[in-house]
Backbone bond lengths (Angstrom), bond angles and torsions (degrees), N, CA, C in turn:
res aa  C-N    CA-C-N  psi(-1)  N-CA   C-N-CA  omega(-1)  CA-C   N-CA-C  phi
1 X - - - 1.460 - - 1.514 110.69 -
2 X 1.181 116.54 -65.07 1.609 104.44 158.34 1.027 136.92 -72.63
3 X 1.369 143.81 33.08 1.398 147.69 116.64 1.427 109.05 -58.62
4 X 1.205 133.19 -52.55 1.101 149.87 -155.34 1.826 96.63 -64.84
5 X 1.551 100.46 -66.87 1.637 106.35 -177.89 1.435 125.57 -55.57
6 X 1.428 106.54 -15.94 1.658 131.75 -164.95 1.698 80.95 -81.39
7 X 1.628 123.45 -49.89 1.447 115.86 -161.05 1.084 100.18 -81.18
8 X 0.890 170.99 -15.67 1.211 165.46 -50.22 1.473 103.58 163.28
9 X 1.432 101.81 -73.12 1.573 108.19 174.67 1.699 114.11 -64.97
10 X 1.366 105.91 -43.76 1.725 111.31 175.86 1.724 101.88 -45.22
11 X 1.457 121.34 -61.47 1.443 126.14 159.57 1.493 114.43 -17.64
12 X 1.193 124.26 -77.65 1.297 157.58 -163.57 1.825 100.51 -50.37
13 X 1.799 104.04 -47.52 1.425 98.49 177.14 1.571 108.86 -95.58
14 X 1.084 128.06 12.68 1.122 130.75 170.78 1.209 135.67 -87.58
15 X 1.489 107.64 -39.94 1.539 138.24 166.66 1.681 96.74 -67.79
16 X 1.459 124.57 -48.20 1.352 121.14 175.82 1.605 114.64 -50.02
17 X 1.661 116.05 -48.66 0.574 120.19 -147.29 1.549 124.33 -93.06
18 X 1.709 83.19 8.70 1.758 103.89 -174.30 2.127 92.33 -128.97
19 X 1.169 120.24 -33.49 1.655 99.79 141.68 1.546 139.51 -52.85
20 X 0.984 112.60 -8.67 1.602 127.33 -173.18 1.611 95.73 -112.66
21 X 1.263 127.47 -24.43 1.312 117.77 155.60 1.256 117.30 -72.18
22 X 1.633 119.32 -42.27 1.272 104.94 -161.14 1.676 94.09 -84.22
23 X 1.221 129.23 23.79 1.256 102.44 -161.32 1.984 79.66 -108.46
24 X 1.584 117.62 -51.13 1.537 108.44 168.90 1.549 126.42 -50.86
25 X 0.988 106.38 -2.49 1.823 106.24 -168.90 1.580 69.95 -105.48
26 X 1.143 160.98 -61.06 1.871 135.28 -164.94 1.498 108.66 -67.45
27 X 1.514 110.26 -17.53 1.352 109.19 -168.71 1.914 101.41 -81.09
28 X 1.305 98.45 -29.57 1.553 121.00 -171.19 1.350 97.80 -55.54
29 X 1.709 99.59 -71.04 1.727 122.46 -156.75 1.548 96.14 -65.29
30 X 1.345 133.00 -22.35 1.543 118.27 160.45 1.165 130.30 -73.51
31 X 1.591 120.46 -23.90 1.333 90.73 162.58 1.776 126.47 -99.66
32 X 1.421 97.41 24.98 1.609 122.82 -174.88 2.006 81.88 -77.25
33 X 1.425 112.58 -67.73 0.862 118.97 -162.36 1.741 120.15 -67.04
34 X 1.295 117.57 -15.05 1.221 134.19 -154.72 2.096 89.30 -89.23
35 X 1.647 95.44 -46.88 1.492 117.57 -175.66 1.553 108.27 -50.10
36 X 1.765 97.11 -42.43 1.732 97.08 -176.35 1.457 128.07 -108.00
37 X 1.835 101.54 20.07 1.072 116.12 175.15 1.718 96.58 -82.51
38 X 1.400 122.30 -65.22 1.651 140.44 -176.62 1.725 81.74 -61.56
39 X 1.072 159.47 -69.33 1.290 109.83 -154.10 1.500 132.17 -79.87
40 X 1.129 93.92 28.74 1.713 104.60 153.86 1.132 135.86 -117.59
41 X 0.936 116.72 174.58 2.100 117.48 -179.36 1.881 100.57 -77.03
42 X 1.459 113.38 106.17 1.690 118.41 -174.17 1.654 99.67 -125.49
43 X 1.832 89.85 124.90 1.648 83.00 -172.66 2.174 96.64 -94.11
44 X 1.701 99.55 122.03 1.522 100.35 163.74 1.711 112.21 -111.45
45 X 1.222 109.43 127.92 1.589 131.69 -176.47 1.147 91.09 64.92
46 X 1.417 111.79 -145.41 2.213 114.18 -177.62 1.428 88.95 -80.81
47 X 1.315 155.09 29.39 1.421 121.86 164.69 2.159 98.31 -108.99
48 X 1.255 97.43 178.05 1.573 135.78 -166.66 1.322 97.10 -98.54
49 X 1.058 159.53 140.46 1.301 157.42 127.51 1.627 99.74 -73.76
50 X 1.624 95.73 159.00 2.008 97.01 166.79 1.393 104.59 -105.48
51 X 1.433 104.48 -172.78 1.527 107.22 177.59 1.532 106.58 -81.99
52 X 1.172 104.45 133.80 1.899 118.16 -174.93 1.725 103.07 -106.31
53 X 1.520 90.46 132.42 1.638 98.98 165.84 2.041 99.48 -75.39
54 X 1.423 102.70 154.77 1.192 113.68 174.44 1.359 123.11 -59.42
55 X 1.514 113.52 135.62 1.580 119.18 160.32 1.572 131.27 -55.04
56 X 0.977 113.76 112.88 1.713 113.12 -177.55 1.226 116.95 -70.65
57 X 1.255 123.93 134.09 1.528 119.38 176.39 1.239 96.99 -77.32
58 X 1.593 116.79 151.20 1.159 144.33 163.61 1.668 116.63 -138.89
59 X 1.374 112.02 132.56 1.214 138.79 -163.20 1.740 99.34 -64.13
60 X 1.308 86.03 -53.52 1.644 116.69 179.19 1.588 111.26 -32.83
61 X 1.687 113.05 -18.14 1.393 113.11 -156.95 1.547 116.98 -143.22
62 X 1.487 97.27 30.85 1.655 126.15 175.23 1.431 104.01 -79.56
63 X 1.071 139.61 134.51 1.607 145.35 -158.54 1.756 88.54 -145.42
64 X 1.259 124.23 120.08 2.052 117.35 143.44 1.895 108.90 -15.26
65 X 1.323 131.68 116.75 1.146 142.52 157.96 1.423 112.54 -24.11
66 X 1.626 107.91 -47.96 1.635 120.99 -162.61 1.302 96.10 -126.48
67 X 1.623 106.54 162.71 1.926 108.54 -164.15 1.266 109.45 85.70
68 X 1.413 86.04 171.63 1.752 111.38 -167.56 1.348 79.98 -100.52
69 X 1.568 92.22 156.23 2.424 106.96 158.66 1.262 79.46 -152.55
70 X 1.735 76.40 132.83 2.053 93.79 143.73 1.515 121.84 -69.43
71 X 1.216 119.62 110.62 1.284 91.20 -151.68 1.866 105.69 -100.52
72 X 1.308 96.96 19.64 1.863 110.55 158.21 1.739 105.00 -73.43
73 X 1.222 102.49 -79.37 1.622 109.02 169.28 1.472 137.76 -51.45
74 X 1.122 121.36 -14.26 1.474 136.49 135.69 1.543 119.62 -62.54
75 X 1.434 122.37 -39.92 1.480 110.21 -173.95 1.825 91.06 -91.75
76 X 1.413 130.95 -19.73 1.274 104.80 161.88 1.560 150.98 -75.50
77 X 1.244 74.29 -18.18 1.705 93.48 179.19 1.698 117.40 -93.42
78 X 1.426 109.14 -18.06 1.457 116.53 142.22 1.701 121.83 -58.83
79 X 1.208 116.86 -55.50 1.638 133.70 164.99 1.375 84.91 126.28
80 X 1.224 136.27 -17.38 1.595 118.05 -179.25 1.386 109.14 -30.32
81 X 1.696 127.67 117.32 1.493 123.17 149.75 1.164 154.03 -44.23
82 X 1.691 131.96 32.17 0.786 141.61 -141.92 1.411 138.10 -80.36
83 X 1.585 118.77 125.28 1.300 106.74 -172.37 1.158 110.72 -96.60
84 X 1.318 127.50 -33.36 1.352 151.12 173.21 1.175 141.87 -144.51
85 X 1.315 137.04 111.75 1.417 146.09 -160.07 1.698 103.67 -147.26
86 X 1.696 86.98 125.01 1.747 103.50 153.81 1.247 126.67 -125.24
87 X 1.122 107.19 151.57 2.037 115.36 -153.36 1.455 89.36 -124.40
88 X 1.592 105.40 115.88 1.803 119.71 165.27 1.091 113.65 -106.83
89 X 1.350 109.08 131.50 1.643 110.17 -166.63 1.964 93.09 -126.39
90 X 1.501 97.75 141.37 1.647 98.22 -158.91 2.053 91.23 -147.01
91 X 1.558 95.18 110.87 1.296 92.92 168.94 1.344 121.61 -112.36
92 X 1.417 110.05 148.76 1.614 107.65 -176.12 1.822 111.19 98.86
93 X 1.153 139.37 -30.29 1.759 118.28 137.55 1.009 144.74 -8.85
94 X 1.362 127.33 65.50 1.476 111.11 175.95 1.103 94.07 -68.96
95 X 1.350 149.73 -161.73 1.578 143.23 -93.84 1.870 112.18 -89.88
96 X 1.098 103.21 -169.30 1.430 118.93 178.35 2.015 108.44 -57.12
97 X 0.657 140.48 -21.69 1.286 130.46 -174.29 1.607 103.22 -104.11
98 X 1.248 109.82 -37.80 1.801 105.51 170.38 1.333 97.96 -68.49
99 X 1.602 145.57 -31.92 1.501 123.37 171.32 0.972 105.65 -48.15
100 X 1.776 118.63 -74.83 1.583 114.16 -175.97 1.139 115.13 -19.60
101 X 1.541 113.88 -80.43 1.851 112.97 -169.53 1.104 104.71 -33.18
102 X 1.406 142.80 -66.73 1.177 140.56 -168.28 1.565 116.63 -41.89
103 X 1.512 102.29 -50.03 1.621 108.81 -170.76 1.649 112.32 -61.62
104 X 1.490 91.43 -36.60 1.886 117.16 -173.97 1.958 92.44 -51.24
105 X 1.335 88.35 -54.86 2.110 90.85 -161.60 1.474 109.08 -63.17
106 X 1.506 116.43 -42.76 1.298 119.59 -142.19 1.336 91.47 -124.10
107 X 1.326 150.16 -52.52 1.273 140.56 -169.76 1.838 119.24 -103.75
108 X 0.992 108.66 -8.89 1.472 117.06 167.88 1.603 121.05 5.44
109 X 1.809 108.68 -68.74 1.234 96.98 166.77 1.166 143.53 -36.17
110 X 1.354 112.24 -59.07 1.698 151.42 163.86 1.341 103.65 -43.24
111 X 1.449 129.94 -43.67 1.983 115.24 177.15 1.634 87.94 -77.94
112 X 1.534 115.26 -48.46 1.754 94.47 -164.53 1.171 131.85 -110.74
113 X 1.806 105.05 54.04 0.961 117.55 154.67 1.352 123.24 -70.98
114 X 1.300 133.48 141.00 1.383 133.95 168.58 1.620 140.35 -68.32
115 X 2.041 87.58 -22.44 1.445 83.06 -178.68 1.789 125.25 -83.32
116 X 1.617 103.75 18.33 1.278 113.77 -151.21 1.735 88.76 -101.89
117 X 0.797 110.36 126.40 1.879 119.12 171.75 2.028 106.51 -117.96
118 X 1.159 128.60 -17.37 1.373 108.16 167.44 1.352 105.00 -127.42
119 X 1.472 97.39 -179.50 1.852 108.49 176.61 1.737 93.19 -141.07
120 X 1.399 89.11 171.96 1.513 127.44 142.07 1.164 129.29 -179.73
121 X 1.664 115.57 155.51 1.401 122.67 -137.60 1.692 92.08 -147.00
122 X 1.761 105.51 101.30 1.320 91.75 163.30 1.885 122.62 -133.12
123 X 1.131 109.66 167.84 1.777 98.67 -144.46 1.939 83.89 -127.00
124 X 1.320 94.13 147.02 1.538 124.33 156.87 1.345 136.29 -133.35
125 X 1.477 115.39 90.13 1.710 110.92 -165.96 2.052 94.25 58.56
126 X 1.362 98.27 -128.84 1.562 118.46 -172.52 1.643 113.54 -80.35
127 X 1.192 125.80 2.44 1.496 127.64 -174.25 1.802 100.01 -126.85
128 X 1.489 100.60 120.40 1.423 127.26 165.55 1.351 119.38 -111.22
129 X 1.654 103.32 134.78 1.863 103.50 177.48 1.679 80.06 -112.05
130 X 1.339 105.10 142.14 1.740 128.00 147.86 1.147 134.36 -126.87
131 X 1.563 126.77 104.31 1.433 141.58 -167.86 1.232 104.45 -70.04
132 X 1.665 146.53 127.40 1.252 106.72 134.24 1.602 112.30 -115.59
133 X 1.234 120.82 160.61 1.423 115.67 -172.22 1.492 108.92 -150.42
134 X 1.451 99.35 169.12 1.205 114.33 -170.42 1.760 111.86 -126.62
135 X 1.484 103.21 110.45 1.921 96.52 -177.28 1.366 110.86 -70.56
136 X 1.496 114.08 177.81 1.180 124.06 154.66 1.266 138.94 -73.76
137 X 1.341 135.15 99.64 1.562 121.58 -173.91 0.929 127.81 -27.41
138 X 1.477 106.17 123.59 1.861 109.89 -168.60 1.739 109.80 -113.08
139 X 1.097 106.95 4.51 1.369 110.07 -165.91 1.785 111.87 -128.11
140 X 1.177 100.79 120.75 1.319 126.28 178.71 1.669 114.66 -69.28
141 X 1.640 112.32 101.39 1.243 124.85 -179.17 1.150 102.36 -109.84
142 X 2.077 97.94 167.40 0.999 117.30 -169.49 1.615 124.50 -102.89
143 X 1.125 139.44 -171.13 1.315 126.37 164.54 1.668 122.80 -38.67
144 X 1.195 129.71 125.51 1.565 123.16 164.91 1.555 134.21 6.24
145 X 1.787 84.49 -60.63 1.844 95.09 167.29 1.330 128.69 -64.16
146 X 1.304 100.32 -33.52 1.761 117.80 -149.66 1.782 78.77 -91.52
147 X 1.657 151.64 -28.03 1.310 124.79 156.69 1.027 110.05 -89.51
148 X 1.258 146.50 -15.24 1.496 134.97 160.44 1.300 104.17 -26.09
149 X 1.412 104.10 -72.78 1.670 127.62 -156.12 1.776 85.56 -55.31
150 X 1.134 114.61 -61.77 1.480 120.49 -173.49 2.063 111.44 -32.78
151 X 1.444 83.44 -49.21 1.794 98.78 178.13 1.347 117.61 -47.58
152 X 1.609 101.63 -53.20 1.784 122.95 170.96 0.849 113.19 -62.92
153 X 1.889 143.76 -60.26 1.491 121.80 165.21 1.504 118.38 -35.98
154 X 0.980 148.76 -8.29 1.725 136.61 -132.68 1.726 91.59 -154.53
155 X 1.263 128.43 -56.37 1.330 108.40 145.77 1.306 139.01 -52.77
156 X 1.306 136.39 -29.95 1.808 149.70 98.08 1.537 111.39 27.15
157 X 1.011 87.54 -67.91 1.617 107.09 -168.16 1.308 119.76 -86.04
158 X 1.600 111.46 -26.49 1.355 108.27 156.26 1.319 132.41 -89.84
159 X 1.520 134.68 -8.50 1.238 140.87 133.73 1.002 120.70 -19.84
160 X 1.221 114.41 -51.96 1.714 127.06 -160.89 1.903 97.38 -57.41
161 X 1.439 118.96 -24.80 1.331 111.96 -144.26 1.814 109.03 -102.66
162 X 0.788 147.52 59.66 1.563 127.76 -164.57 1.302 122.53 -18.57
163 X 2.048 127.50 115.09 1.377 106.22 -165.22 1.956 79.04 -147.98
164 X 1.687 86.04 171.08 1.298 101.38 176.58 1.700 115.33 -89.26
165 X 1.263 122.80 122.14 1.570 115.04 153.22 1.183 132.28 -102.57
166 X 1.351 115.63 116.03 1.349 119.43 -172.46 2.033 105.30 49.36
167 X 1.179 122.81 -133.28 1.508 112.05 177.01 1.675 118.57 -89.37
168 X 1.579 102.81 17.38 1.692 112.29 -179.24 1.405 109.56 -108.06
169 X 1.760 100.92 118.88 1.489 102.32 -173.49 1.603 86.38 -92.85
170 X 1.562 98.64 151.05 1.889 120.46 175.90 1.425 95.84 -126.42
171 X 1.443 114.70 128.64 1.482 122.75 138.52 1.550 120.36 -59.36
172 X 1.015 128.75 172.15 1.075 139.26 156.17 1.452 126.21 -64.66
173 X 1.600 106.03 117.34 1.555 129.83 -164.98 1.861 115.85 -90.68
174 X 1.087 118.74 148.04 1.352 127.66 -160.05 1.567 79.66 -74.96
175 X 2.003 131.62 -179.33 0.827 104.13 -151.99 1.734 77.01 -125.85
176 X 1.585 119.28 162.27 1.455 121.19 -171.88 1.522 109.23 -70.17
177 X 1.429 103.55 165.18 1.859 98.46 164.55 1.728 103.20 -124.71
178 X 0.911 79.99 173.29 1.810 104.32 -168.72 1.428 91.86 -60.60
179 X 1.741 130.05 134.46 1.542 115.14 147.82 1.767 109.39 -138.74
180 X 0.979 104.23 132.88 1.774 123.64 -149.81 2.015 91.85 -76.61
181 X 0.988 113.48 -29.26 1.470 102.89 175.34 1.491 125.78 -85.89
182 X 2.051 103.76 -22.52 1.623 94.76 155.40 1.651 115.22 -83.97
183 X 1.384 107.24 -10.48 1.785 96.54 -164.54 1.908 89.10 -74.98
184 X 1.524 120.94 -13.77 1.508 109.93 -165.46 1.490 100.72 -86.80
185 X 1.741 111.55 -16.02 1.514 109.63 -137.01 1.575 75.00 -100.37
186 X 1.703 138.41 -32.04 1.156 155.84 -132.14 1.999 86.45 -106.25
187 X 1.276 118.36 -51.57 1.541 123.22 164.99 1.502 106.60 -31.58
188 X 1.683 115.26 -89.97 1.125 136.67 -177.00 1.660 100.70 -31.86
189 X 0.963 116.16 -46.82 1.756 98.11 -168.17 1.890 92.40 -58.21
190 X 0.904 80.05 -71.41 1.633 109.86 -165.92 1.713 103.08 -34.34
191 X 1.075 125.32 -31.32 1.523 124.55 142.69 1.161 121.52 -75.44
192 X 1.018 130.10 -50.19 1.463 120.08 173.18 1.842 116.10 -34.22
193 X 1.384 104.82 -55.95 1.275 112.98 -170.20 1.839 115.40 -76.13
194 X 1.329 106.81 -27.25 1.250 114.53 158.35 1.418 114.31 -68.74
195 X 1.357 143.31 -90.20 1.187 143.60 156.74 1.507 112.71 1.95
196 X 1.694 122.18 -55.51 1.289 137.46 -165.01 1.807 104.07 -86.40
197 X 1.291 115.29 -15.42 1.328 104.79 -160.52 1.172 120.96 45.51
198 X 1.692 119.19 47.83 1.598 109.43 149.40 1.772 117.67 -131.59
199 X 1.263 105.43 -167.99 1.567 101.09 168.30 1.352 124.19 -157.09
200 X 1.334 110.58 82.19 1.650 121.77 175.53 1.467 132.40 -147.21
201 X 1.012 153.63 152.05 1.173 153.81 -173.44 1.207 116.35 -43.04
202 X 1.664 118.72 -63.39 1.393 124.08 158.92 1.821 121.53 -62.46
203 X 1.267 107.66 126.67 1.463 130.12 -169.01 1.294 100.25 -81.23
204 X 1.586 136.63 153.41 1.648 134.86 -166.93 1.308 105.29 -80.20
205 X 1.738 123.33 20.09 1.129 135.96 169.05 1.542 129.55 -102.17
206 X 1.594 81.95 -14.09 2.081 109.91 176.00 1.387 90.71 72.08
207 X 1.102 135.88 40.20 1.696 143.24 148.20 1.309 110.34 -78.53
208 X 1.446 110.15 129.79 1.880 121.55 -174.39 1.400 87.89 -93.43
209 X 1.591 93.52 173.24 1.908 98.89 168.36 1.550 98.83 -68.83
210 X 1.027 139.15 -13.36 1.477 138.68 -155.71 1.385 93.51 -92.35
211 X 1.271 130.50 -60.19 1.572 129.74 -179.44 1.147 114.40 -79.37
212 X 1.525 134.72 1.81 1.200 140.10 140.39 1.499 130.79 -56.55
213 X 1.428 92.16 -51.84 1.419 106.34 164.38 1.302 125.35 -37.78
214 X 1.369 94.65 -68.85 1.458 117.95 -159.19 1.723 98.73 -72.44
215 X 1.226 109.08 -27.39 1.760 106.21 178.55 1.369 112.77 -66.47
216 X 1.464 112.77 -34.02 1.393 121.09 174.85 1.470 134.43 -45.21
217 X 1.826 98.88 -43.56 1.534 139.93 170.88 1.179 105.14 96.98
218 X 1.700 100.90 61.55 1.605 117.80 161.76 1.255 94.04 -80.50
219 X 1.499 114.77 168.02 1.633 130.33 167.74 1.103 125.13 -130.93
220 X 1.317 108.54 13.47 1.685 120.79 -172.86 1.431 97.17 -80.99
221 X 1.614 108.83 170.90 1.391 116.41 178.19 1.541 107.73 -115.96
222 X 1.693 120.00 -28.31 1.408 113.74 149.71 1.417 121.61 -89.30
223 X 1.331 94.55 167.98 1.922 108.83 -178.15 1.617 99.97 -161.21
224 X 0.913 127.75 143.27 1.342 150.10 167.99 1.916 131.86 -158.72
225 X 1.219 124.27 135.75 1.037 123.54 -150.75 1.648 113.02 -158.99
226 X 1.455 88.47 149.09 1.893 105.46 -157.71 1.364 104.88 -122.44
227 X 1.230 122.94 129.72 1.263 112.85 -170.49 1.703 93.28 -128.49
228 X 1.401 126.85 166.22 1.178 148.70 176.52 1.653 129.27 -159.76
229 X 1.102 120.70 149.36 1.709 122.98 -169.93 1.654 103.09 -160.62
230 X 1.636 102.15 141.40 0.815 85.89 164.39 2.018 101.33 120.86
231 X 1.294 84.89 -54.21 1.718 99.60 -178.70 1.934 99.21 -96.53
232 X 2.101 85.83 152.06 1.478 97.03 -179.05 1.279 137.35 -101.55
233 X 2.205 88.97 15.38 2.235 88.34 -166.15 1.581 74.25 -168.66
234 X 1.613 64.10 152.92 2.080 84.49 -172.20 1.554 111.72 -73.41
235 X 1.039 118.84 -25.81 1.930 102.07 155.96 1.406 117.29 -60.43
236 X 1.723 127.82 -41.99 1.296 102.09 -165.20 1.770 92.96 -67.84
237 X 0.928 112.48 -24.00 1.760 110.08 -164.16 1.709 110.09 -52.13
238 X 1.431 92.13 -47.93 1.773 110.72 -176.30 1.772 107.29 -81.78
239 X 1.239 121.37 -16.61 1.397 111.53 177.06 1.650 100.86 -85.57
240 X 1.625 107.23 -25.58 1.888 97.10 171.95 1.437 113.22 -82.19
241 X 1.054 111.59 -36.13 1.946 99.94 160.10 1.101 112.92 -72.65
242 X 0.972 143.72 -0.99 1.559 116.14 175.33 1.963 98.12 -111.60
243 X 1.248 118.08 1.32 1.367 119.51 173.68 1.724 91.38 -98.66
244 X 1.223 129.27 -5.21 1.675 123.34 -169.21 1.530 97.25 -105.67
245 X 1.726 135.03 122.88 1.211 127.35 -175.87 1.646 109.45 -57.92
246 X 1.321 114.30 -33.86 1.757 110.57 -162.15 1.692 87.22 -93.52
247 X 0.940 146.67 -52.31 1.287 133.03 170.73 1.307 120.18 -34.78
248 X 1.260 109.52 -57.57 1.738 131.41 -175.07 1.918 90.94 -59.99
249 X 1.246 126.97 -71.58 1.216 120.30 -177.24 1.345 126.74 -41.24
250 X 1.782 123.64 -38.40 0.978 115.47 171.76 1.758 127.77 -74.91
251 X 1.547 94.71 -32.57 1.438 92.90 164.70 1.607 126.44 -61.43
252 X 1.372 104.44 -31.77 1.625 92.86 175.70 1.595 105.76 -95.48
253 X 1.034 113.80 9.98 1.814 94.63 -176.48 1.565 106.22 -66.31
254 X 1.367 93.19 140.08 1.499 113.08 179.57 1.901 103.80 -61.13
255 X 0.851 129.64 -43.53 1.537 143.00 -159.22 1.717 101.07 -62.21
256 X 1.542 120.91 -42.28 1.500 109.10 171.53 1.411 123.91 -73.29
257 X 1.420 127.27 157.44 1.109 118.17 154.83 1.384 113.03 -141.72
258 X 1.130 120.27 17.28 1.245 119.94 166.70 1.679 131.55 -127.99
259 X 1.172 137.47 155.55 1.429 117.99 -170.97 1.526 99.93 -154.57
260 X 1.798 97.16 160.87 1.470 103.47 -175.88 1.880 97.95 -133.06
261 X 1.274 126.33 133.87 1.883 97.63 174.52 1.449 91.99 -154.28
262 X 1.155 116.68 164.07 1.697 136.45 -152.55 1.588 110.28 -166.81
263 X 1.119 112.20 148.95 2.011 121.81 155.25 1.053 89.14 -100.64
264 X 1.425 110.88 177.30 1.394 154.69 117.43 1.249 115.17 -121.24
265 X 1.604 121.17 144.39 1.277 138.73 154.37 1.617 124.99 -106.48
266 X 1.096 110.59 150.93 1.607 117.26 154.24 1.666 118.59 -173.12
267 X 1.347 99.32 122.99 1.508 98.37 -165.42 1.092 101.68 -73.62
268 X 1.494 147.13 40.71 1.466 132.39 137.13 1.320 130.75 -94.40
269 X 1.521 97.07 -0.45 1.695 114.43 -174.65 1.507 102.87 -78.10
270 X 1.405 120.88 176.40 1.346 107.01 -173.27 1.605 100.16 -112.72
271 X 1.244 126.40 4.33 1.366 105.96 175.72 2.547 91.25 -108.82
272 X 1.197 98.75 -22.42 1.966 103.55 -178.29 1.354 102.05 87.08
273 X 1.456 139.04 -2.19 1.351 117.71 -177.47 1.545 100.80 168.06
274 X 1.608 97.92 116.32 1.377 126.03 165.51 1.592 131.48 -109.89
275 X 1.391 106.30 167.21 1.648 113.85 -138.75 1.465 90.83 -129.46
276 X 1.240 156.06 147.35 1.082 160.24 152.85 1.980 115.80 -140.79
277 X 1.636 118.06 108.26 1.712 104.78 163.25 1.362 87.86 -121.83
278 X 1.067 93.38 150.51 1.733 131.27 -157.61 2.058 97.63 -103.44
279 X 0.844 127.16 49.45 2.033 104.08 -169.38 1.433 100.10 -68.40
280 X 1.238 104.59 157.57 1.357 122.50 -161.00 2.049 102.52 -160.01
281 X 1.448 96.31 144.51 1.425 104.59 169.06 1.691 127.88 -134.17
282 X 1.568 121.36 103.95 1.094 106.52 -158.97 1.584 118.93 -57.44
């Protein structure tokens, strides 16, 4: 009889112990999927979304599936820094792609917002909580130029590497040079959109980076441009473009060789700090 109960129970934690897998691998594959929903152009209500670097999971931002949370006193007692966090609660999903749909119909805004840089995603049977949030800048920057330049070493450095974007394979690209009329023209957005509280390519003037450029008294005939919010240092900025296929592509395209890139901040904006590089080819 106790051999018997020993198998039984060994069973018992085994079957647990491969439901509790399958239950993080849906929790996983959603925000796999959530990542490659925002890095594309997704139209919610009459607006455009832009292309979004991916949400980072953070541990920090696991909530009970079911129940109420404060979810001030939960992100403190984790220590998460929080400036902003919204909690979607979705019943009736069986797996990771019926969340999506759900998130796609009904919460749209809320995945593609920009000012959101982490997640977490935790699941019970048919009930999912998903955090996404936004920390507090923890990192002490320098003048505009002085991370520009920072942006350009580190995009620099990822040239150097042959990598995949999205389904576009890149060799390795010669490396950009500094040009003082996109790093000014690459500023100006990047205030604008801070100052303006928004985040997209087109300016509330319907100015492209291209007629930006060129207003500036660029002379190039290409222009292409990466924008980011949200993040506080020019690696996390460049590790979300180069995890974003259309980001990642423009940084390695062989065709630029020149670049301009800048923040702006202002803590009344709703994401506090934007990212703008400008590539350009004379």
């Amino acid at each position: 009889m106790g051999s018997r109960c020993m198998t039984r129970a060994f069973v018992a934690l085994v079957l647990g112990l491969l439901h509790g897998g399958v239950q993080a691998a849906e929790e996983t594959q959603l925000i796999g999927l959530i990542n490659h929903y925002r890095s594309e152009v997704q139209r919610c209500g009459s607006q455009a979304s832009a292309e979004l670097p991916p949400l980072s999971a953070d541990p920090r931002l696991l909530l009970p599936a079911t129940g109420r949370a404060d979810l001030q006193a939960v992100m403190a007692s984790s220590g998460y820094p929080m400036v902003n966090v919204q909690a979607i609660s979705l019943s009736g999903p069986r797996d990771a792609a019926s969340a999506l749909q759900v998130l796609k119909e009904s919460f749209c805004q809320i995945v593609l917002d920009p000012q959101f840089v982490d997640i977490g995603v935790s699941r019970q049977d048919r009930d999912w909580r998903i955090l996404l949030a936004r920390p507090l800048l923890a990192s002490r920057l320098g003048d505009w130029q002085a991370e520009g330049h920072k942006l350009l070493a580190q995009i620099n450095q990822a040239r150097t590497t042959a990598r995949q974007c999205g389904r576009q394979s890149f060799a390795p690209a010669p490396a950009l040079s500094w040009n003082d009329v996109l790093g000014s023209t690459a500023y100006s957005h990047s205030r604008s959109m801070a100052n303006g509280n928004f985040f997209d390519h087109q300016d509330p003037d319907g100015r492209t980076p291209g007629d930006r450029a060129e207003l500036a008294g660029y002379s190039g005939q290409r222009i292409g441009e990466n924008i980011a919010a949200g993040l506080d240092s020019a690696s996390k900025v460049v590790d979300g473009w180069l995890a974003s296929p259309g980001h990642c592509a423009n940084l390695m395209s062989p065709q630029f060789s020149e670049l301009g890139a800048a923040y702006a901040n202002d803590p009344k904006s709703d994401a506090g700090i934007y990212w703008t590089a400008l590539f350009g080819a004379p």
